[in-house]
C-alpha positions as CSV (number, residue, x, y, z in Angstrom):
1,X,19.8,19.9,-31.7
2,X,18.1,18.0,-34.2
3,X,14.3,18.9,-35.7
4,X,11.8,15.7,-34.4
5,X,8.6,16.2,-35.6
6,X,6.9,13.7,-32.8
7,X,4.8,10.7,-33.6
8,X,1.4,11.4,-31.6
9,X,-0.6,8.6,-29.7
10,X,-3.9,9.9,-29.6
11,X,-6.9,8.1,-27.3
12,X,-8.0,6.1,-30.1
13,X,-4.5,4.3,-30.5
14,X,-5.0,3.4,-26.7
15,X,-8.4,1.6,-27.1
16,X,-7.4,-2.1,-26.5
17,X,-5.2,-1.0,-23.5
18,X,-7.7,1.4,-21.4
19,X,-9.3,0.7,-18.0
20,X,-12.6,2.8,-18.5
21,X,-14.0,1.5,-21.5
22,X,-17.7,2.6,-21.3
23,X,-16.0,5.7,-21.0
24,X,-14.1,6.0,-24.4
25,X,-17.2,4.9,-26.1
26,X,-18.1,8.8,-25.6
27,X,-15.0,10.2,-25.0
28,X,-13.7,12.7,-27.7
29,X,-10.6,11.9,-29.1
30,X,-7.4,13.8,-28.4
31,X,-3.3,13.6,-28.2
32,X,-2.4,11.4,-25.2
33,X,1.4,11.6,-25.7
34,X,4.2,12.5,-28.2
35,X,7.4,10.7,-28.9
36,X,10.7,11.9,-30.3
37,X,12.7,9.3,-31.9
38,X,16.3,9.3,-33.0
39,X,16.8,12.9,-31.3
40,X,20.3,11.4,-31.4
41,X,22.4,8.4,-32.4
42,X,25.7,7.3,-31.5
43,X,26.4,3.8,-32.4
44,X,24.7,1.4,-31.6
45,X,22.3,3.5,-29.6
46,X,19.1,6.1,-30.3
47,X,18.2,8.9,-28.1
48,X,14.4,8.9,-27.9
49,X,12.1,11.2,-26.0
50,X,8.3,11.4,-24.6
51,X,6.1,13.7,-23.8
52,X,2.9,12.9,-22.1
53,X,0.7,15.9,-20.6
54,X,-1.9,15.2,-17.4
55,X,-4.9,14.2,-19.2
56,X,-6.9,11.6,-17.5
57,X,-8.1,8.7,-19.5
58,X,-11.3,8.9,-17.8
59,X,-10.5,7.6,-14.2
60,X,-7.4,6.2,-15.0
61,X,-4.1,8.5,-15.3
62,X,-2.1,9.2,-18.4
63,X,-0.1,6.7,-19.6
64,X,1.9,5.3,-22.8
65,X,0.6,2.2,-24.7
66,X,2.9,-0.3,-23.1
67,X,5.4,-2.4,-25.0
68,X,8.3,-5.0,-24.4
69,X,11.6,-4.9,-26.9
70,X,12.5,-7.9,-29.0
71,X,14.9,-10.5,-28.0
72,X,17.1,-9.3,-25.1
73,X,17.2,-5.8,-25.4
74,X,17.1,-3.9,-22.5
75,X,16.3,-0.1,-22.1
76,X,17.5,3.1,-19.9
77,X,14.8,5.6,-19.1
78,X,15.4,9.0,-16.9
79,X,12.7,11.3,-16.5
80,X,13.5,14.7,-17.5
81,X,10.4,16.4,-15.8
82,X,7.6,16.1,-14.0
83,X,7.5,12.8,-12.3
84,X,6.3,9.1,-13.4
85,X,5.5,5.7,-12.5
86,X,7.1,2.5,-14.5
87,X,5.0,-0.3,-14.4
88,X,6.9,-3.4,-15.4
89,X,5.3,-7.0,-15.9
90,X,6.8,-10.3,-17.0
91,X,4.2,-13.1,-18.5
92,X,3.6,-15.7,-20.5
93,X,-0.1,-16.3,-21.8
94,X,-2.7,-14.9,-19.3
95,X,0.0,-15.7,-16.6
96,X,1.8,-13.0,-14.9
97,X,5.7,-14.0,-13.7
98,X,6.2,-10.4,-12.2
99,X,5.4,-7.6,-11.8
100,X,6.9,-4.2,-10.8
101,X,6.3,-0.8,-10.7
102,X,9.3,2.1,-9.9
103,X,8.0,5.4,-9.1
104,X,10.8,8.0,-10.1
105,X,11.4,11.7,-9.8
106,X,13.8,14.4,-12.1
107,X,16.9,12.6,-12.9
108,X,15.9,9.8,-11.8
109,X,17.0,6.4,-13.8
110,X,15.7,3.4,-14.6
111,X,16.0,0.1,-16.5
112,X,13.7,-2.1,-18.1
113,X,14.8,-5.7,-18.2
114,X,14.4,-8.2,-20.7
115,X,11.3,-9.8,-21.6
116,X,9.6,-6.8,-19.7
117,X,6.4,-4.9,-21.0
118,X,6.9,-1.5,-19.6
119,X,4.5,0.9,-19.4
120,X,4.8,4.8,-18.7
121,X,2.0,6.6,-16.4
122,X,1.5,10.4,-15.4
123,X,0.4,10.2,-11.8
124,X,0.8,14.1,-11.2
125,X,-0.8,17.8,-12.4
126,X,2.5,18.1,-14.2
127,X,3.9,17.3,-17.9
128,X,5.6,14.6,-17.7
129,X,9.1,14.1,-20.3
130,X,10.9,11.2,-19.9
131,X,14.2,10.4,-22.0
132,X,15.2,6.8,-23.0
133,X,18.1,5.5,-24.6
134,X,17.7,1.9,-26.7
135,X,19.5,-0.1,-29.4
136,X,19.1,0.6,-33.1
137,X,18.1,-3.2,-33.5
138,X,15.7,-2.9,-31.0
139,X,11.7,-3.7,-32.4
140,X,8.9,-2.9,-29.9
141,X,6.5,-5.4,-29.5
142,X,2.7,-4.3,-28.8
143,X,0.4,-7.4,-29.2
144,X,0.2,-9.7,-26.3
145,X,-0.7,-5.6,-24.1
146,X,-3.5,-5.6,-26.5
147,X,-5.1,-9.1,-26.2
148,X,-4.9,-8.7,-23.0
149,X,-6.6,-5.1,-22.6
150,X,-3.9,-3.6,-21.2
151,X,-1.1,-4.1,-18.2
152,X,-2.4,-6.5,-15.6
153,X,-2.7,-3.6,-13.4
154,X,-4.4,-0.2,-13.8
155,X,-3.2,3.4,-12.1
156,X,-6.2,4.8,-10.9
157,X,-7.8,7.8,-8.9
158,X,-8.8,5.0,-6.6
159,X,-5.5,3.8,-6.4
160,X,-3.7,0.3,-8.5
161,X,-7.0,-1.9,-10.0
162,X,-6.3,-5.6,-11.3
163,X,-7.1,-6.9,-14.8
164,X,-9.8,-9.1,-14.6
165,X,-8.9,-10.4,-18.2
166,X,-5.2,-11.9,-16.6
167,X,-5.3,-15.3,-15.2
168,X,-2.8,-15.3,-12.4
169,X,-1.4,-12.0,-11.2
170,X,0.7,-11.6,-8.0
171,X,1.1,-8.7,-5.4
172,X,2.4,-5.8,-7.0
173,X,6.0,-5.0,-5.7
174,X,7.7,-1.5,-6.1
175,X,11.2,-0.7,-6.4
176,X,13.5,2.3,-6.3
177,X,15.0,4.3,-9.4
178,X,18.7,4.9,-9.9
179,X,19.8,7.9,-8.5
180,X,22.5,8.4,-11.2
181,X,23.4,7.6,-14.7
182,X,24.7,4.2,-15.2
183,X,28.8,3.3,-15.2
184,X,28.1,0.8,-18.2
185,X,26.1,1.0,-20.7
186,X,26.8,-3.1,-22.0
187,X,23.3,-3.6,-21.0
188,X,21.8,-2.1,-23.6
189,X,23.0,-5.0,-25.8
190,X,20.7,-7.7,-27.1
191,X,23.1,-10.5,-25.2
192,X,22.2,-11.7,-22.3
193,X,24.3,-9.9,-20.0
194,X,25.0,-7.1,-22.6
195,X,27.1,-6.3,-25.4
196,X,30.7,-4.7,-25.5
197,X,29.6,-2.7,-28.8
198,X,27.1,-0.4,-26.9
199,X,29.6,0.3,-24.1
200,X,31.9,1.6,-26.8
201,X,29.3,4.7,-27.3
202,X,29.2,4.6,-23.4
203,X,31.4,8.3,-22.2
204,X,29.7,10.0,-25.8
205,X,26.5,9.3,-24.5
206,X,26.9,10.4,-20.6
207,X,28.9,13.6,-22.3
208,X,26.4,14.3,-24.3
209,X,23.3,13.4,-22.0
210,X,23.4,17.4,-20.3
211,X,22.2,18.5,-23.8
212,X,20.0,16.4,-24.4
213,X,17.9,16.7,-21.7
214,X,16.7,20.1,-22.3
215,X,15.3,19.8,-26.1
216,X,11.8,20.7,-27.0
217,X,10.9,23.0,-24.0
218,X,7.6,24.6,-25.5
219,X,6.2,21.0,-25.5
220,X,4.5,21.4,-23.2
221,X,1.7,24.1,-24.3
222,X,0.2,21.2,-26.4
């Protein structure tokens, strides 16, 4: 297995994107989450991981930034431990299209469509690692979550609170995780229904996927 040293998101990075603002104002800054990137490659395609522990941002639970990948680029997640909730929204402006969220145990799997912010939350006691595979080409894209002050919905201890700053938001809808790791990886290209050149790395990457989910097990003691 590959050395990562892990890029760190600490609270500060998560300022334009938190629910209790009054409460960072005094809050002392700390690590929120850690990401691995390129743990592997094959192809096309980059093994990344996360590693969030359950700190509370003030009333609201751990989560990542939240970001959306560039053009058509879709992306498989599977959480390795703990378990996690994947908040998905589609919009345009202050306008929300849609807007999901996929709560998923251990080996569970899911997939983040195109043109989807996706954001990662820690709704348990637990360290949360999730594992994600993504194209090469992929660029994430952060700034519309920030003008916006975060997703247009908020995991609280009081349960899912709306962004006041969104104009339009509908009823939040939840759907089920994959119980299994895909047949095809062709969605992972940047075409619109997926391209042949990520399938190619497709049996590497399920052979390989058993390794790979047991890297950096002392992460946790952070």
């Amino acid at each position: 297995m590959k050395k990562n040293k892990p890029e760190v998101r600490y609270l500060k990075d998560l300022k334009k994107v938190i629910y209790g603002w009054k409460w960072f104002k005094t809050a002392k800054n700390f690590p929120v989450y850690y990401m691995h990137r390129g743990i592997k490659k094959m192809d096309e395609l980059r093994y990344d991981m996360t590693v969030m522990p359950p700190n509370m941002l003030g009333k609201e639970f751990a989560k990542t930034k939240g970001n959306r990948n560039s053009k058509n680029f879709r992306e498989l997640y599977t959480v390795l431990q703990g378990k996690a909730i994947f908040l998905m929204q589609k919009m345009k402006g202050r306008i929300i299209k849609d807007v999901m969220a996929v709560r998923a145990g251990k080996e569970a799997w899911v997939i983040v469509p195109p043109k989807y912010y996706v954001i990662s939350i820690n709704p348990s006691k637990n360290v949360l690692k999730l594992g994600n595979w993504v194209s090469e080409k992929n660029k994430n894209i952060y700034k519309d979550m920030e003008k916006m002050r975060g997703a247009c919905y908020y995991y609280t201890k009081s349960g899912w609170i709306k962004n006041k700053n969104y104009e339009k938001v509908p009823k939040l809808r939840f759907k089920k995780p994959l119980k299994s790791f895909p047949k095809n990886l062709d969605f992972l290209g940047d075409e619109p229904n997926g391209s042949s050149s990520s399938a190619r790395a497709q049996r590497r990457v399920k052979k390989r996927f058993i390794s790979l989910t047991r890297p950096f097990r002392g992460l946790d003691k952070k």
